[in-house]
C-alpha positions as a Python dict, from the first residue, in 0.01 Angstrom:
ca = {
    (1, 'X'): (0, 0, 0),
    (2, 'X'): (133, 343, -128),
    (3, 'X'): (3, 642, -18),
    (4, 'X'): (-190, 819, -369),
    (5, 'X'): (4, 1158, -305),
    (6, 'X'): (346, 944, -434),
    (7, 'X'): (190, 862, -706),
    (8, 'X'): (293, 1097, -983),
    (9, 'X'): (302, 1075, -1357),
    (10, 'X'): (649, 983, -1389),
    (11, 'X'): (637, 733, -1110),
    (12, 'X'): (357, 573, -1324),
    (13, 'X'): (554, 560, -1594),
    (14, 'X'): (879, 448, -1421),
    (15, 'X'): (642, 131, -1311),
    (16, 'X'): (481, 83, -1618),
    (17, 'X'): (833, 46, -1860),
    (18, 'X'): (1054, -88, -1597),
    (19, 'X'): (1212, -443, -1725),
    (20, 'X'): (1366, -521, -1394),
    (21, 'X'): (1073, -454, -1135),
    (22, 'X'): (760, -378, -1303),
    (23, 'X'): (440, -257, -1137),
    (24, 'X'): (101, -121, -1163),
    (25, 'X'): (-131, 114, -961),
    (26, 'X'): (-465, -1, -877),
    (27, 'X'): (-646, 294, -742),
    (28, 'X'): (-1003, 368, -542),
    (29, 'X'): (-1190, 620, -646),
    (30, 'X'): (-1602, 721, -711),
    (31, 'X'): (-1665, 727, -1059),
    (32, 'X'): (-1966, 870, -1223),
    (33, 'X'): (-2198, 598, -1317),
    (34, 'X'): (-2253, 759, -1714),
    (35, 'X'): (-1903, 822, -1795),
    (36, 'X'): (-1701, 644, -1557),
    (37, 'X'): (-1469, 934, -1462),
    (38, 'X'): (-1366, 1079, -1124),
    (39, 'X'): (-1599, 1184, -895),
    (40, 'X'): (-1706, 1328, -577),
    (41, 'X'): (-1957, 1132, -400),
    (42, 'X'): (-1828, 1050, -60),
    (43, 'X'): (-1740, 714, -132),
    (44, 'X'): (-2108, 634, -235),
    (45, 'X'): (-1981, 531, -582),
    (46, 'X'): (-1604, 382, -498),
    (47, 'X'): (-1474, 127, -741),
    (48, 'X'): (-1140, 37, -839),
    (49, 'X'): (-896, 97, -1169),
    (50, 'X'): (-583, -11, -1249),
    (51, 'X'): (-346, 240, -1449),
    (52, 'X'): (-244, 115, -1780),
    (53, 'X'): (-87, 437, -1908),
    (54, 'X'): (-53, 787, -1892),
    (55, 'X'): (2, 1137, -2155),
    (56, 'X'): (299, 1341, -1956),
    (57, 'X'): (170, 1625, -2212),
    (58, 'X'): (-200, 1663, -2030),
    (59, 'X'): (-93, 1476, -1724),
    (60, 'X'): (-351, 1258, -1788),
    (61, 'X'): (-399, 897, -1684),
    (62, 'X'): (-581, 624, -1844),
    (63, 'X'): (-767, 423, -1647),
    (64, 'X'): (-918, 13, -1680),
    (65, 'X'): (-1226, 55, -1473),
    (66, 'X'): (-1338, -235, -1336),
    (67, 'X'): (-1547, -487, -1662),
    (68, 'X'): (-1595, -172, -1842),
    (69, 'X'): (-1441, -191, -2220),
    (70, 'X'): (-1357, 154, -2182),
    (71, 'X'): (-1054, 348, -2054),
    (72, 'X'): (-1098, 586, -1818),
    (73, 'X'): (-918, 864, -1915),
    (74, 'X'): (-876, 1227, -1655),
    (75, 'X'): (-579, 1390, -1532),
    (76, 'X'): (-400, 1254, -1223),
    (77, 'X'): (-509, 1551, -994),
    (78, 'X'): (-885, 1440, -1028),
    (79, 'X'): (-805, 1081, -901),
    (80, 'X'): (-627, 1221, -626),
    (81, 'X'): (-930, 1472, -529),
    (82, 'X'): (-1160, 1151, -567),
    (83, 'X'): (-990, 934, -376),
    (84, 'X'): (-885, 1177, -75),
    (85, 'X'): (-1308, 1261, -13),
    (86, 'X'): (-1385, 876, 23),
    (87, 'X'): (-1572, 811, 351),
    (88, 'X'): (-1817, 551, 296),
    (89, 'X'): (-1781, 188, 117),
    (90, 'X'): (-2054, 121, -96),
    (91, 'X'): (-2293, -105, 84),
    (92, 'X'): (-2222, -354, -209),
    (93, 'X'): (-1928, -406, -90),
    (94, 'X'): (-1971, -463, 277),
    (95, 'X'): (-1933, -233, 550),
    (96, 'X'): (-2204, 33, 603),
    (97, 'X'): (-2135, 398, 629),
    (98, 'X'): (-1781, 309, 775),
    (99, 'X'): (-1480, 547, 726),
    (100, 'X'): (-1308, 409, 427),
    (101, 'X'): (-980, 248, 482),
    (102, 'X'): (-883, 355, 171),
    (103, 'X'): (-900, 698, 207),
    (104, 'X'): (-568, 852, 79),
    (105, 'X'): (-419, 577, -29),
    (106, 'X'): (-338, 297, -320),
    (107, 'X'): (-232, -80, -378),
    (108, 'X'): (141, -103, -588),
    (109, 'X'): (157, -461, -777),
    (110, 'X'): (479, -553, -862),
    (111, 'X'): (586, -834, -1061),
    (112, 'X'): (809, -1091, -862),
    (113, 'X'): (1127, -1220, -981),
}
């Protein structure tokens, strides 16, 4: 577990093209049910993505969301503003109106050797 203010756009990519120790971000956020992009719901909405690549030029991530066919694609900064206002887990999922563990933060998968 990482905490999602490390995460930058050229930590991203340093994960994404390393040979030696490759890795992946898989990030919580609420998305908006129509287009799948970040958004601020309190954790009402909270899924998961994994980041699959990034444009340095717009800052911009782009995001596998969940079975969707569809990236996800917004800048960085509007993860990180979804992610740091999640408070509930969506009943769904489990725990009721609970503080969200996963406030703030994000999971790192690395490939082993």
């Amino acid at each position: 577990i990482v905490q999602f203010s490390d995460i930058t756009i050229e930590t991203i990519v340093a994960g994404i093209t390393s040979e030696s120790a490759p890795h992946v971000y898989i990030i919580p956020y609420d998305h908006h049910s129509g287009t799948n992009t970040p958004y601020l719901n309190n954790g009402n909405s909270s899924h998961f993505g994994c980041i699959v690549g990034v444009d340095r030029s717009t800052d911009e991530c782009w995001v596998a969301h969940g079975m969707s066919s569809e990236l996800c694609i917004a800048r960085l900064e509007l993860f990180r503003k979804s992610n740091a206002q999640l408070e509930r887990v969506d009943e769904r999922f489990g725990e009721k109106q609970t503080r969200n563990k996963l406030q703030g933060v994000a999971l790192l998968v690395c490939k082993s050797s």
